[in-house]
DSSP file (Angstrom, degrees, kcal/mol; ACC not computed):
  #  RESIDUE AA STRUCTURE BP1 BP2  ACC     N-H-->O    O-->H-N    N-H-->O    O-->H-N    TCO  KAPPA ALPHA  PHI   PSI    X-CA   Y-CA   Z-CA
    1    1 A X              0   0    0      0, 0.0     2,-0.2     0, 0.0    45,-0.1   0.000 360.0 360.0 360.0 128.1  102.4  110.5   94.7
    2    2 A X        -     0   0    0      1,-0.1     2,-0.6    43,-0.1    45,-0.1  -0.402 360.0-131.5 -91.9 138.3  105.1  108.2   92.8
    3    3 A X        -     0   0    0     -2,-0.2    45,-3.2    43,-0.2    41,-0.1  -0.738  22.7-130.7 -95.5 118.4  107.8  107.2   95.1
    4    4 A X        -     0   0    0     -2,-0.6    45,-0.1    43,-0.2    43,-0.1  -0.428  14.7-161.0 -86.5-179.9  111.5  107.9   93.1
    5    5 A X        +     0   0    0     43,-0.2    -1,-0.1    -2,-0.1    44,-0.1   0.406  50.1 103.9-144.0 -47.1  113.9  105.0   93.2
    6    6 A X  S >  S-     0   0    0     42,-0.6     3,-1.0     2,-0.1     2,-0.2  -0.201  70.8-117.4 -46.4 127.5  117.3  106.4   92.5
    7    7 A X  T 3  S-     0   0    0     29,-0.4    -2,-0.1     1,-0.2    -1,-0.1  -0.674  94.0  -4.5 -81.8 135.8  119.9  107.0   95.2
    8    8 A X  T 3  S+     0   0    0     -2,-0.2     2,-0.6     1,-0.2    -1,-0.2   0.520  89.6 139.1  53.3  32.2  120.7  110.5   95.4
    9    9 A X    <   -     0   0    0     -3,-1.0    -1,-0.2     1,-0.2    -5,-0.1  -0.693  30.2-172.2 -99.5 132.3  118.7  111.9   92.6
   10   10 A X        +     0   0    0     -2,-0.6    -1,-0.2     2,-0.0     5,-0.1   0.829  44.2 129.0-107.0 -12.5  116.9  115.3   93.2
   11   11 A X        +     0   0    0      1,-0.1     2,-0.2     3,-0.1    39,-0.1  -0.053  29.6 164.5 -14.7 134.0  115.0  115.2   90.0
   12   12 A X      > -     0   0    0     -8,-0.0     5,-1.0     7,-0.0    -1,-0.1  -0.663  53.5-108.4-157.6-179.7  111.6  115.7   90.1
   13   13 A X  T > 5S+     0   0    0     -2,-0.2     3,-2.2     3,-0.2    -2,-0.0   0.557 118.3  63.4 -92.5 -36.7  108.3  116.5   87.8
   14   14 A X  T 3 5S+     0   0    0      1,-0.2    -3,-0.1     2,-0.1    -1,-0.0   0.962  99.1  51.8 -42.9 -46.0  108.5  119.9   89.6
   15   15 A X  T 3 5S-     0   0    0     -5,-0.1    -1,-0.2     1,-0.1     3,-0.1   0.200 125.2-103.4 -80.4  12.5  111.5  120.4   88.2
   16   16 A X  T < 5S+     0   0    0     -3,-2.2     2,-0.3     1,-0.2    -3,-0.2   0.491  73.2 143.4  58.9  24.8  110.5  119.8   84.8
   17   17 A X      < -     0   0    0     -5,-1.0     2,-0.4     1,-0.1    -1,-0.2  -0.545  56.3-119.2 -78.1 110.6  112.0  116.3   84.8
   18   18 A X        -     0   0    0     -2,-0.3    33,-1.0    -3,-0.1     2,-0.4  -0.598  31.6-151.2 -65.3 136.4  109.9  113.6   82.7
   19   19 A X  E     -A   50   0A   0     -2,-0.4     2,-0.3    31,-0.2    31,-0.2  -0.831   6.2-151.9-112.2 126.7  109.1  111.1   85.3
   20   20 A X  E     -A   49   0A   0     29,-2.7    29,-1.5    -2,-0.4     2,-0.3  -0.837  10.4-131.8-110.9 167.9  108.7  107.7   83.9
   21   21 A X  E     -A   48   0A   0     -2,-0.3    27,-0.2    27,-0.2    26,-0.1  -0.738  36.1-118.1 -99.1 125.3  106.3  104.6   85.6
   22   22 A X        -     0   0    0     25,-2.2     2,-0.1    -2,-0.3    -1,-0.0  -0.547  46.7 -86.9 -76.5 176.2  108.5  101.3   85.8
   23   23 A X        -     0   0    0      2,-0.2     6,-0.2     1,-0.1    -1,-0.1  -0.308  18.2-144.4 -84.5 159.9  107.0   98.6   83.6
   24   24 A X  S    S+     0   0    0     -2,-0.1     2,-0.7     5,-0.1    -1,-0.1   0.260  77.0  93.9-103.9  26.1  104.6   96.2   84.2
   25   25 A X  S  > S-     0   0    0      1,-0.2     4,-3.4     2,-0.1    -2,-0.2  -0.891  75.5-140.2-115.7 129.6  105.9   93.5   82.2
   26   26 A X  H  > S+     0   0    0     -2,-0.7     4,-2.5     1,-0.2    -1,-0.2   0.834  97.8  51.2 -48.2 -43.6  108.0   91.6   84.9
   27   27 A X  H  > S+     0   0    0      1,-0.2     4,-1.0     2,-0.2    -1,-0.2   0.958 114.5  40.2 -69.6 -55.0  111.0   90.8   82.5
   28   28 A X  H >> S+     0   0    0      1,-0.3     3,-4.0     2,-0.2     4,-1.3   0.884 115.9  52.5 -70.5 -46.9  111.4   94.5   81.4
   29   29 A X  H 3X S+     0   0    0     -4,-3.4     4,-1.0     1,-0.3    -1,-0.3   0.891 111.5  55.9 -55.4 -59.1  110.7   95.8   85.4
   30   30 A X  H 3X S+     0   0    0     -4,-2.5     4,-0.6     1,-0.2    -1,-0.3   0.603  98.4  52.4   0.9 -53.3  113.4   93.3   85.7
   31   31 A X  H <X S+     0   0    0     -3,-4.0     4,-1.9    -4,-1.0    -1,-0.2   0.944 113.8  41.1 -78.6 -64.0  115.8   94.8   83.4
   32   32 A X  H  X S+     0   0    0     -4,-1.3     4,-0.9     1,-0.2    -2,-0.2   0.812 105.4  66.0 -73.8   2.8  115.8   98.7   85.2
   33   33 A X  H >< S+     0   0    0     -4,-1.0     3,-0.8     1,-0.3     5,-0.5   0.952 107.7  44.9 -69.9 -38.2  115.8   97.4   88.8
   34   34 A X  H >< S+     0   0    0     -4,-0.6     3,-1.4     1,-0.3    -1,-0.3   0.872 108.8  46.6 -86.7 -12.1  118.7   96.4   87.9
   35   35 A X  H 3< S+     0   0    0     -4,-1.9    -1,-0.3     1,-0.2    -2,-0.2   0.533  96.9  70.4 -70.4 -10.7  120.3   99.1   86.2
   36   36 A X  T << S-     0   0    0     -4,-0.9   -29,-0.4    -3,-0.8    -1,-0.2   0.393 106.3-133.0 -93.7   1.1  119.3  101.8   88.9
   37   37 A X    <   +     0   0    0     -3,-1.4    -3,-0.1    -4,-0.2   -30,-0.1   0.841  46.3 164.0  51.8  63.0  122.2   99.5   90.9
   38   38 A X        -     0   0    0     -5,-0.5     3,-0.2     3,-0.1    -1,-0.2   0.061  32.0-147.6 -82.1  -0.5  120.0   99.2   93.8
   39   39 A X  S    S-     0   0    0      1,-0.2    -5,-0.0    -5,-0.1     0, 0.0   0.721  76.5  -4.7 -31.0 134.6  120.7   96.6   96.4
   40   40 A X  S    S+     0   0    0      1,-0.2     2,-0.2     0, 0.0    -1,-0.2   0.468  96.6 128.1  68.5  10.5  117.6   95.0   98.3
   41   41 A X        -     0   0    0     -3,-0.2     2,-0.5    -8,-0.1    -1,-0.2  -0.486  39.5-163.7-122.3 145.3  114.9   97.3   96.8
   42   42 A X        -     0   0    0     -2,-0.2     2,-0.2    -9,-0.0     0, 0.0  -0.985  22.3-126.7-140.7 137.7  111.6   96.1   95.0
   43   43 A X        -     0   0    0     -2,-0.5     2,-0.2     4,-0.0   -10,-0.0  -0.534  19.8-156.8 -95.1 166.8  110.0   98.1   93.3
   44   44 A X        -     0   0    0     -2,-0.2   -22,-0.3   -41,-0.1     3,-0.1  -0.518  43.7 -94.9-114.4-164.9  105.9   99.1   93.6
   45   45 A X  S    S+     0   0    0      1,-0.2   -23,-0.1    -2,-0.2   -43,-0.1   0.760 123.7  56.0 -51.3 -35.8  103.5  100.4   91.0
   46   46 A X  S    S+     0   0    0    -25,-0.1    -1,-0.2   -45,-0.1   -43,-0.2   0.697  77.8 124.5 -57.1 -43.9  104.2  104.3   92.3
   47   47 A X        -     0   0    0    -45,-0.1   -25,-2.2   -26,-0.1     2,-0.3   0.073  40.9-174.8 -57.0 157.3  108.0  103.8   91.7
   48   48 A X  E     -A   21   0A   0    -45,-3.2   -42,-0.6   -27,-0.2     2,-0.3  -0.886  15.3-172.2-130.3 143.4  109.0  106.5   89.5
   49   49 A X  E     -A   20   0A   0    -29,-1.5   -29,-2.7    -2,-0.3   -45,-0.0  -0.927  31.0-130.8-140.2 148.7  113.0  106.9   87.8
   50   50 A X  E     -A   19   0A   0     -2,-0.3   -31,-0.2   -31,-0.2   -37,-0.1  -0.077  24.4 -89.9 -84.4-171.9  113.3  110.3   85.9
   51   51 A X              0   0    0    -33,-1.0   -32,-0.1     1,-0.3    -1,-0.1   0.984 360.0 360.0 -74.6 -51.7  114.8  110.9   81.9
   52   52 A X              0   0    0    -34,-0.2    -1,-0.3    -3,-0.0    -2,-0.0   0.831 360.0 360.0 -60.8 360.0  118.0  111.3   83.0
C-alpha cells in the first residue's frame, strides 16, 4: 500500500485521484520533496503525492 506524503491531503486512488510514485532519479526525487514543503521527511519507494 503506497504511503501519501502530503500534509492534510485526503486524496486517494479510491477516490479516483491519479496517484503518482516519486522518482527514482535522486535529483528529480529531490525536486518534489521539496515542493510538498515538508520539513524532516524522507521519502521511501511506497511514497505516493496525488494529481492535484
Amino acid at each position: 500500500m503506497p504511503g501519501y506524503c502530503v500534509p492534510n491531503c485526503k486524496n486517494s486512488a479510491s477516490k479516483e485521484f491519479l496517484m503518482k510514485h516519486f522518482p527514482r532519479n535522486p535529483d528529480k526525487r529531490v525536486q518534489w520533496i521539496v515542493n510538498i514543503l515538508r520539513a524532516n521527511w524522507i521519502s521511501t519507494d511506497s511514497s505516493c503525492i496525488c494529481e492535484v
